[in-house]
matplotlib code that plots the C-alpha trace (Angstrom):
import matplotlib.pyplot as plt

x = [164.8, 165.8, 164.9, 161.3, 159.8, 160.0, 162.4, 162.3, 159.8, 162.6, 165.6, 167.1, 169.6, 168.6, 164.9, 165.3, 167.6, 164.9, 162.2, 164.1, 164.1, 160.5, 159.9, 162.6, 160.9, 157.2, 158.5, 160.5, 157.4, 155.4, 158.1, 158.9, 155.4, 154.1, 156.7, 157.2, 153.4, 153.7, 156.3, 154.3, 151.0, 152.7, 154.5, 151.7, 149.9, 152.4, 152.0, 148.6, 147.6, 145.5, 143.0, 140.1, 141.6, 144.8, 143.7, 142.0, 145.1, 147.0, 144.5, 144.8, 148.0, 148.2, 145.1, 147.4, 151.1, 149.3, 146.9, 149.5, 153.2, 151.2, 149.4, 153.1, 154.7, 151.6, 152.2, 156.1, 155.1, 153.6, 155.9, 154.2, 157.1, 156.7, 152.8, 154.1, 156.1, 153.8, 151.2, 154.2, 155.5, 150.9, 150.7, 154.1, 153.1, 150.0, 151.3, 154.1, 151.3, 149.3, 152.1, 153.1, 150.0, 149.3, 152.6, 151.9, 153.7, 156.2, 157.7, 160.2, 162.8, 160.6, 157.9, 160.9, 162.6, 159.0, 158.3, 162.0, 161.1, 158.5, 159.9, 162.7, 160.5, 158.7, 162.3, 162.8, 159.5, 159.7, 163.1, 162.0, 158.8, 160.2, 163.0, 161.4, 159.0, 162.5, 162.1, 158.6, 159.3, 162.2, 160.3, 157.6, 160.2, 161.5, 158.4, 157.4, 160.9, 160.3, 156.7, 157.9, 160.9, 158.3, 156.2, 159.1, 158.3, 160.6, 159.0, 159.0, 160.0, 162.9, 166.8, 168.2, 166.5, 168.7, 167.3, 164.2, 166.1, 169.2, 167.0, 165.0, 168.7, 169.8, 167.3, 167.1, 170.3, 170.0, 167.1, 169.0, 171.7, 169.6, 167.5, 171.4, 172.2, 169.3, 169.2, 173.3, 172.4, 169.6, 171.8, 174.9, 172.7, 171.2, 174.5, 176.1, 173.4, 174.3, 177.4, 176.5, 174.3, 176.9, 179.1, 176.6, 176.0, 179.2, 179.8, 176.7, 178.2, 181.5, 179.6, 177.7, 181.0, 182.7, 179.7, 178.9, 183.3, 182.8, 180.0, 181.9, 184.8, 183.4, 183.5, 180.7, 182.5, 184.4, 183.9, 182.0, 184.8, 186.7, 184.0, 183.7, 187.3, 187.3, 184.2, 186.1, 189.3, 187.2, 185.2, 188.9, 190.3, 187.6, 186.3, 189.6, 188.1, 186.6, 188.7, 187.6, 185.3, 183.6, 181.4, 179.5, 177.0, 174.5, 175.2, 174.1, 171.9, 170.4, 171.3, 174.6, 176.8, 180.4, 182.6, 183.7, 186.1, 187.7, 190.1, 190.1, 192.7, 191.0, 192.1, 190.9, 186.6, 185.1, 184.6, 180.9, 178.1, 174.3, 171.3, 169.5, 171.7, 173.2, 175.9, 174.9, 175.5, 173.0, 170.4, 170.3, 170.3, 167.1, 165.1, 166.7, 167.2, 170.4, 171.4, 174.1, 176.3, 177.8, 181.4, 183.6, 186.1, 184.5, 181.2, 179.2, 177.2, 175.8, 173.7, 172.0, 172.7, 169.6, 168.2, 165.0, 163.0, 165.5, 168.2, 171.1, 174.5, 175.6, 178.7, 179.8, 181.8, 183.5, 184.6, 186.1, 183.6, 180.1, 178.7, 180.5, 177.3, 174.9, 171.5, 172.5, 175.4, 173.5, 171.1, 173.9, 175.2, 172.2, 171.4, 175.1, 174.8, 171.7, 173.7, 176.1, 173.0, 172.4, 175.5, 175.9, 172.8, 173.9, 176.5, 175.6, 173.0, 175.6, 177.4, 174.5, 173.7, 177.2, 177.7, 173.9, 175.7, 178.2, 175.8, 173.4, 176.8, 177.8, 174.3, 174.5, 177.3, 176.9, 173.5, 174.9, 177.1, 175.0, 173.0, 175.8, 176.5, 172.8, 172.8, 176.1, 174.4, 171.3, 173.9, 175.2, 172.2, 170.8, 173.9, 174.0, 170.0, 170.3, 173.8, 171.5, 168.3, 170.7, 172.8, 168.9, 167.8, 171.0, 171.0, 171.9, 168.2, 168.1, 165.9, 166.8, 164.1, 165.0, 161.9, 163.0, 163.1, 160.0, 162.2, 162.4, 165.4, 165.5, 168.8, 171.1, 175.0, 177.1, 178.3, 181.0, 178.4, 176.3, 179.2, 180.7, 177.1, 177.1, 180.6, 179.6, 176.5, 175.5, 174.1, 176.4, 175.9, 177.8, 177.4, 176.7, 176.8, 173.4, 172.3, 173.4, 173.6, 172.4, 173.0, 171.7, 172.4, 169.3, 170.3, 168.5, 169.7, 172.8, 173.7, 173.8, 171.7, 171.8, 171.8, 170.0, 170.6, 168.9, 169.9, 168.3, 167.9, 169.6, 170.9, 168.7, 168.0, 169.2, 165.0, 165.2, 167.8, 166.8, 163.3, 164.7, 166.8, 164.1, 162.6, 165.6, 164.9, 161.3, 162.0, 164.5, 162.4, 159.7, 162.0, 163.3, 160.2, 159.1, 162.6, 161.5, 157.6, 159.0, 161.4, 158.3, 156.3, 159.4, 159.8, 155.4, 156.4, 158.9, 156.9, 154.3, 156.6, 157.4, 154.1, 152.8, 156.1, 155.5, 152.0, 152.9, 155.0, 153.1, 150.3, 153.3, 152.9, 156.5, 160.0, 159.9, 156.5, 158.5, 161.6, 159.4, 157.2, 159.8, 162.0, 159.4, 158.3, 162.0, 162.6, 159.5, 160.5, 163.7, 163.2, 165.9, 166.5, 167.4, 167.1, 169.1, 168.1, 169.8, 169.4, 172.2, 175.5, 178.4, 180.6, 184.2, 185.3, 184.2, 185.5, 188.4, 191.4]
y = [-161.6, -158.2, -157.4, -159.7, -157.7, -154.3, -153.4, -149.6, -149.2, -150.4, -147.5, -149.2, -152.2, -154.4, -153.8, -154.5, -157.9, -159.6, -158.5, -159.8, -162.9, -162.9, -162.7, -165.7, -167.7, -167.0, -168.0, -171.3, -172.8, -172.1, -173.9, -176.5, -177.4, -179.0, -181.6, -182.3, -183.1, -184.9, -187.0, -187.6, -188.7, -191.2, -192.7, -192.7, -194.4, -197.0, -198.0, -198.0, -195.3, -192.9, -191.9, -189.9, -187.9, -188.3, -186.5, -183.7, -182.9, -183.1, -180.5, -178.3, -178.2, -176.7, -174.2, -173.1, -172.5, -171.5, -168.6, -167.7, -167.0, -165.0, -162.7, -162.4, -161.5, -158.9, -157.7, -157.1, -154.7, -152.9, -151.8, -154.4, -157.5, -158.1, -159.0, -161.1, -162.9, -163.8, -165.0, -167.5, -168.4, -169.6, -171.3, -173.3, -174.1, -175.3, -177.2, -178.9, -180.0, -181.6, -183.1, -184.6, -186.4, -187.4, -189.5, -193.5, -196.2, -197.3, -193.5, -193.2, -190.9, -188.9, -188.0, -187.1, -184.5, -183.6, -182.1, -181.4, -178.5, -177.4, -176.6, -175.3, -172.9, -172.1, -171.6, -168.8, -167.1, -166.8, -165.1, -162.6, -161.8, -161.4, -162.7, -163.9, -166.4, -167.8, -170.0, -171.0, -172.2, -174.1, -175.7, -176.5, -178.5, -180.4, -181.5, -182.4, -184.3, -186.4, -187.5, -188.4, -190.3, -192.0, -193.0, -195.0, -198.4, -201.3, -204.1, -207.1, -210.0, -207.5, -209.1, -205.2, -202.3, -200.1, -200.6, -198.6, -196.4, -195.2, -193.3, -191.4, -190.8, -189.7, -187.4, -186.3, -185.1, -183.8, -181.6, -180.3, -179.6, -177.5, -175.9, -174.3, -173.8, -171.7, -169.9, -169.4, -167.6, -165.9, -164.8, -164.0, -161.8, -159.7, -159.3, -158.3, -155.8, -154.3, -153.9, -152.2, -149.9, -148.9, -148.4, -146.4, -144.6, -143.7, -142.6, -140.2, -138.9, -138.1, -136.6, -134.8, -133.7, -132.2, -130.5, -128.5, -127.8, -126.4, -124.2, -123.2, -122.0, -120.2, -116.2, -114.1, -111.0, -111.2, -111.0, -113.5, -114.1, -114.9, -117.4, -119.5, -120.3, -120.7, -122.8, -125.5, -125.0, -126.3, -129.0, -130.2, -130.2, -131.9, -134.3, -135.5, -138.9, -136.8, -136.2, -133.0, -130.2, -126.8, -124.8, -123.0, -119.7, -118.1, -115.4, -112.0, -112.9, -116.4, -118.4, -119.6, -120.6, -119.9, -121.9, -119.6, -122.2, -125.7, -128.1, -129.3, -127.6, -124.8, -126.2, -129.8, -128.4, -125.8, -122.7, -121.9, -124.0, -122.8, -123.4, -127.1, -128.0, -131.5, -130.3, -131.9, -128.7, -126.9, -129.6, -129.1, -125.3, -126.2, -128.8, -127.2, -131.2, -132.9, -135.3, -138.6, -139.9, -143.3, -143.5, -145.8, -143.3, -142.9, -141.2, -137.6, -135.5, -132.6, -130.4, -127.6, -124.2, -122.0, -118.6, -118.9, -121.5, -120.6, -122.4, -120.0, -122.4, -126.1, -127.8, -130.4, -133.3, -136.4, -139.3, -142.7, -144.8, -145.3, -145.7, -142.4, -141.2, -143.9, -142.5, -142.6, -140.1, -137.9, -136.8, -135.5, -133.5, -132.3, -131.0, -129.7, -127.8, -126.3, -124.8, -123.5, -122.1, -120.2, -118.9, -117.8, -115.6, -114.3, -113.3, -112.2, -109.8, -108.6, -107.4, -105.8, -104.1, -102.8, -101.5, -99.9, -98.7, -97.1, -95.3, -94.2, -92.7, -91.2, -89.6, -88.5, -86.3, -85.4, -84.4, -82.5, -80.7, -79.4, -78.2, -76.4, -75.1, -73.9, -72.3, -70.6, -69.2, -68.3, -66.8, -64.7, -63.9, -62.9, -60.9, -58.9, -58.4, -56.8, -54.6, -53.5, -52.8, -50.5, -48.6, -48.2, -46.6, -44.2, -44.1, -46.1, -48.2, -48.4, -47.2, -47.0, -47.3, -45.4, -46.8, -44.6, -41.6, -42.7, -41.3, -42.7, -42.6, -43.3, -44.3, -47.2, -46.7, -50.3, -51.0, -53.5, -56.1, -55.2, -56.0, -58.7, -60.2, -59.7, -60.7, -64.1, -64.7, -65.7, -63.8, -61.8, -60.7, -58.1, -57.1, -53.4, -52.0, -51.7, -54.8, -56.2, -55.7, -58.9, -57.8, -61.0, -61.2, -61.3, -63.9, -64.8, -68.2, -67.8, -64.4, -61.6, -58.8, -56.8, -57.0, -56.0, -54.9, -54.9, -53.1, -55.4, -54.8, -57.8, -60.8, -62.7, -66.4, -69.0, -69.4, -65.8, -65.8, -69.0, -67.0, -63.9, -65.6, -67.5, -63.7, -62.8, -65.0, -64.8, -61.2, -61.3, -63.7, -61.0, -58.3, -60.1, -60.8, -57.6, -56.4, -58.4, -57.4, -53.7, -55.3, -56.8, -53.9, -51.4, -54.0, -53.7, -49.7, -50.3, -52.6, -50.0, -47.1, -49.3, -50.1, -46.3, -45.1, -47.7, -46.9, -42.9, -43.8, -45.6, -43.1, -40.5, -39.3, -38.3, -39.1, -35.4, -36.6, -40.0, -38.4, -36.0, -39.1, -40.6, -37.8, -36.7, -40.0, -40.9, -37.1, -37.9, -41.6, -40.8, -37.1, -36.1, -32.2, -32.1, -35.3, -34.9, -36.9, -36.9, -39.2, -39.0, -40.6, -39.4, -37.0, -38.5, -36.0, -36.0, -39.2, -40.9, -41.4]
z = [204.2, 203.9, 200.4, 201.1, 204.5, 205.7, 208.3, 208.0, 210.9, 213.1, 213.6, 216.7, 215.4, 218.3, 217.2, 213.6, 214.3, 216.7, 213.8, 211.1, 213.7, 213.9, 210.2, 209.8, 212.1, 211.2, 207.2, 208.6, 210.2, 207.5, 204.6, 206.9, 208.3, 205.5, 204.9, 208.1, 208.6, 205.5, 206.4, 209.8, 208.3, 205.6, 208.9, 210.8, 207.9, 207.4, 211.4, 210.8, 213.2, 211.1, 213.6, 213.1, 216.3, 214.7, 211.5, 214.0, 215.4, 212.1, 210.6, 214.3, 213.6, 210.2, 210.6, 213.5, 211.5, 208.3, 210.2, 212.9, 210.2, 208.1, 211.6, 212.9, 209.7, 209.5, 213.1, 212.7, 209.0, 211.2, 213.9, 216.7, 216.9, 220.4, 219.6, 216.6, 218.9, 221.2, 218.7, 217.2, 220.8, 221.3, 218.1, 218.3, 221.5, 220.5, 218.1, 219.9, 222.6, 219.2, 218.2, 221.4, 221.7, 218.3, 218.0, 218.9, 220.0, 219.7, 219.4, 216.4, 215.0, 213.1, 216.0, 218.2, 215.3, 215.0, 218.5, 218.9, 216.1, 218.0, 221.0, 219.3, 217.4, 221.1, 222.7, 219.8, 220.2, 223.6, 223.3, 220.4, 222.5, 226.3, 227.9, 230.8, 228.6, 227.9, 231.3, 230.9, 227.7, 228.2, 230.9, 228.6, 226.2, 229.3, 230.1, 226.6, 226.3, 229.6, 228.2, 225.2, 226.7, 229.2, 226.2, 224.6, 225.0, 223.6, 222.4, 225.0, 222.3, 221.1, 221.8, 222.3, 223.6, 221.8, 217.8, 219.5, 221.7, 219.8, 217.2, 220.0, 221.5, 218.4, 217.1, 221.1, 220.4, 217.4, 218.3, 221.5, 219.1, 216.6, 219.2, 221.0, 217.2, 216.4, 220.2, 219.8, 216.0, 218.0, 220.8, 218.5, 215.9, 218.8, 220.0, 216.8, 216.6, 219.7, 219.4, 216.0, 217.8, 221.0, 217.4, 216.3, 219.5, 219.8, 216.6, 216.9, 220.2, 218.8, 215.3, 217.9, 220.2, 216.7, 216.2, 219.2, 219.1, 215.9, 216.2, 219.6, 218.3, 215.2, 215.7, 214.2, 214.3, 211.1, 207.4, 205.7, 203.8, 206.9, 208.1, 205.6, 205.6, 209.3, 208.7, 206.7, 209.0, 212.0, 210.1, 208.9, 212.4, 214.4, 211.4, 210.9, 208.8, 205.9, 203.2, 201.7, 202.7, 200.9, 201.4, 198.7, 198.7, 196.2, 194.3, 194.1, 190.6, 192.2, 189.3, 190.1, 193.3, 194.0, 196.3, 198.9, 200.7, 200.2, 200.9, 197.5, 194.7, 193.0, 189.8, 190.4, 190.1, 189.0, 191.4, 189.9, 189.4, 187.5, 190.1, 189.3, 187.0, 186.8, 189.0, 192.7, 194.6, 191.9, 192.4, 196.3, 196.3, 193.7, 196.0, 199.3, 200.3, 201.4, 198.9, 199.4, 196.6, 196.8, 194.4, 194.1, 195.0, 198.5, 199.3, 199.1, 201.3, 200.4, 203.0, 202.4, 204.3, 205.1, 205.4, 206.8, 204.1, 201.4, 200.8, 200.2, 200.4, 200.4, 203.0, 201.4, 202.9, 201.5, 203.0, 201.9, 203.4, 202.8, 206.6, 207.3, 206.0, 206.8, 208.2, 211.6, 210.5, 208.3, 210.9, 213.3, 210.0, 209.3, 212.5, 212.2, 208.8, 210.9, 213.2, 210.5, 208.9, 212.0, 212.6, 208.8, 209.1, 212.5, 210.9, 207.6, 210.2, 212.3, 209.5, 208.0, 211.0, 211.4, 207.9, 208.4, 211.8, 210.1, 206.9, 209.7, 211.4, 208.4, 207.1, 210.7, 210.4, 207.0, 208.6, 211.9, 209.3, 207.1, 210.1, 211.6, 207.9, 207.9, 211.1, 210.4, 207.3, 209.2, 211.4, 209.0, 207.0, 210.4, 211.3, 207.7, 208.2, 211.6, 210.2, 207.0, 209.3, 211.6, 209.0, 207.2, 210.4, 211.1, 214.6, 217.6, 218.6, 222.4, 225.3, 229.1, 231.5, 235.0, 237.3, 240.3, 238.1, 236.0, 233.3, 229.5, 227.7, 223.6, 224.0, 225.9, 225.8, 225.8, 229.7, 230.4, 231.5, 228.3, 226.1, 228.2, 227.8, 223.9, 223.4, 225.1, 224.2, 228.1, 230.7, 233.6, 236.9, 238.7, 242.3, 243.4, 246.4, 247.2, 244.4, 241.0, 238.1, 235.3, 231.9, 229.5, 225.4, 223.0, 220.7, 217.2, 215.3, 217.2, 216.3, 218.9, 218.0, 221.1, 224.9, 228.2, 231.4, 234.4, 238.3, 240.7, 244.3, 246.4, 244.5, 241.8, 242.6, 239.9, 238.9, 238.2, 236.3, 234.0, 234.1, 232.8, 230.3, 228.8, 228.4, 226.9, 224.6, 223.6, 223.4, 221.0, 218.4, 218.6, 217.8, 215.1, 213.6, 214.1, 211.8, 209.3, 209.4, 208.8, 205.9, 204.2, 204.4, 203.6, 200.2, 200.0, 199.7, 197.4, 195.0, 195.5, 194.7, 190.9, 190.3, 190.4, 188.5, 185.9, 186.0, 185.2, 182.7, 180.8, 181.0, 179.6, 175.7, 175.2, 176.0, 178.1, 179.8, 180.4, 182.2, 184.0, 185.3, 186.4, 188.4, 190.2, 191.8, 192.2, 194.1, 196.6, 196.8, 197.6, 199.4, 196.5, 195.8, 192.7, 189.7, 186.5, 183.3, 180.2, 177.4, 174.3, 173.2, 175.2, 173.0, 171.9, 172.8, 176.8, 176.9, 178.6, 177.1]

ax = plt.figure().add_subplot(projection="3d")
ax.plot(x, y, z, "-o")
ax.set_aspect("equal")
plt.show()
């Protein structure tokens, strides 16, 4: 029956034994029907009690089994047993009434097995469509059994009543005895079924328990390496009834996978497999697909382990028995090698985000220190500017501002404060008898390039001081620029200056025009007194020994 109708529609167990019921029942009236009827009419015929009504009832009967098997077996293909039941628990009924009435008198064996079928097959129905039809129709074959026992009718001139009523007893019993056979099958199926699926159940539960311990227990924080080993240590631990487990991952050129971790001897298989080759873990890193192999040594599952839609590794698990990875099974592992998948890319991000952590920490300090490097050059380059500038100018730059005298000064000796300020770098305030005194450092690119000092009636308030700083500040980028304004035009002069000695010696005839051009731009360049030129080959005998 299996292999004839379709059962996949049905997942539950209970579900797919009372439709394989239906379909069994449906088929039976159908095969037996006709002979039975058969062997009814050629009774009937040798009584002489072919009726026109009988032949009605006859043909009722058929239309009925032949147009309702066929609707049931229909109705259960397509997911809708209970319907299919109750159209076969109608038609038997049907025909066990038509039956009933069509048997004569005196009633014989063969009418009695006839409507014992029947309500047999109605019994059946009944139980595949509802359980509470179950009363109703045993009722119904009670009451059919007491009208045909009333219609039994021993012949008056007979010596013994029981050559008429030992066959009705017989076949009585007979068809109680098949109709508790067929209802114990019934009853013992649907509770095989059951206790299939609270196996089944339980097995899921437990598949489902290892599971969620598993993915528990697993800790992201470690290499990959790390987890895939701990991966198979936990499947091994909590899936004690599978034999072997690895796990395999692509690798870096995406036409081959490595096993990263097994429980099988590294010897015993090969560690690398080419992507959808023949090789089972190369086919499902190709389709992306689980895929189930049944051995004689035991059985296969391969699931594949995702990254997004890509499939990017395989957990394989073998077991000894072939319902260790029946459908039921291979749902909860699938949902299992899910979770892994997960985790895996969890991981594989956290570990990418760390090592990225740790470049972004180190581009960072390479980063800060060339910045410090910069700024100490800066430092210096300012600090050798501002030395060059000063020694250029050959005198002490400074100016002292006396407002109570409304006297100008073109020079500012160092104080304490000033040099305390300098030495610093940070401002300083110094109480006076009748003020203070805030002296604050004018910094450029963190070099100190001079300070200034300020005698302030009372005692400045922090604002003032942050205000005057910020001054400080300003003040000394403007200076600054201002140094190097006079350095671009001092180097303009100087570029000038070339230009118009090249230009006079150019314009010169003579070697003596030449050296004449040239000493007297360099004496009013320069401010020079007195130039000496002289062009030969120093004597041997003027030079050093």
């Amino acid at each position: 029956m299996r292999r004839w109708f379709d059962l996949t529609p049905y997942t539950d167990p209970v579900l797919r034994q009372r439709a394989l019921a239906t379909y069994t029942v449906a088929v039976l009236v159908m095969l037996v029907m006709l002979p039975v009827t058969a062997t009814i009419i050629i009774a009937a015929a040798g009584a002489g009690q072919i009726t026109g009504t009988f032949i009605l009832r006859t043909v009722l009967s058929i239309l009925a089994g032949y147009g309702g098997g066929p609707l049931a077996i229909w109705l259960t293909r397509t997911a809708r047993q209970r319907v299919a039941a109750l159209v076969l628990f109608v038609v038997y009924g049907f025909v066990s009434v038509v039956v009933l009435f069509a048997a004569g008198r005196p009633i014989d064996g063969v009418g009695v097995l006839a409507i014992m079928f029947a309500m047999s097959l109605v019994t059946l129905a009944a139980l595949l469509a509802d359980a509470r039809l179950t009363g109703l129709a045993v009722f119904v074959a009670f009451t059919e059994l007491v009208i045909f026992g009333l219609r039994v009718r021993v012949p008056l001139d007979a010596a013994s009543p029981w050559p008429t009523l030992l066959p009705f007893v017989l076949v009585t019993l007979g068809g109680l005895l098949i109709h508790t056979g067929g209802v114990f099958l019934l009853a013992r199926g649907t509770n095989d079924a059951v206790q299939r699926a609270n196996a089944q159940v339980a097995r899921r539960f437990n598949l489902n328990e290892a599971s969620a311990a598993v993915i528990r227990e697993l800790q992201p924080r470690m290499s990959m390496d790390t987890l895939h080993e701990q991966i198979v240590s936990l499947v091994k631990r909590y899936f004690p009834d599978l034999t072997a487990i690895q796990v395999w991952m692509l690798d870096a050129d995406l036409r081959t996978a490595s096993r990263v971790a097994s429980t099988v001897a590294a010897a015993a298989e090969p560690a690398q497999v080419n992507i959808g080759s023949v090789n089972p873990v190369g086919r499902v890193l190709a389709v992306g697909s689980p895929l189930t192999q049944f051995q004689e040594d035991g059985a296969r599952l391969l699931l594949p382990l995702h990254s997004g839609v890509d499939a990017v590794g395989v957990l394989e698990l073998r077991g000894v028995r072939a319902e260790q990875f029946d459908t039921s099974s291979q749902a909860v592992y699938a949902d299992f090698a899910a979770q892994l998948s997960i985790r895996l890319e969890n991981a594989r991000l956290l570990a990418q985000t760390e090592a990225n952590l740790v470049e972004n920490r180190r581009l960072y300090e390479e980063a800060r220190t060339s910045l410090r490097e910069i700024e100490q050059l800066n430092q210096r380059l300012t600090g050798m500017a501002w030395s060059e500038y000063l020694r250029e100018q050959n005198r002490a730059v400074g100016y002292t501002y006396d407002f109570k005298q409304s006297r100008l000064s073109g020079s500012a000796d160092w104080t304490d404060t000033m040099e305390s300020a300098a030495k610093g770098s940070t401002a300083r305030l110094t109480a006076l008898p009748d003020g203070s005194l805030a002296s604050f450092p004018l910094v450029v690119r963190g070099q100190v390039i001079g300070a200034m000092e300020f005698e302030l009636e009372g005692k400045p308030r922090p604002a003032q001081i942050a205000a005057l700083q910020r001054v400080m500040d300003q003040m000394a980028l403007i200076v600054d620029n201002t140094r190097l304004l006079e350095d671009t035009q001092q180097l303009a002069r100087r570029a000038a200056m070339v230009a118009e000695i090249s230009e006079r010696m150019q314009g010169a005839t003579s070697i003596d025009a030449t050296l004449a051009s040239v000493a007297q731009g360099l004496a009013s360049v320069l401010n020079a007194s007195r130039v000496a030129i002289r062009i030969g080959v120093v004597p041997e005998a003027e030079l050093e020994p």
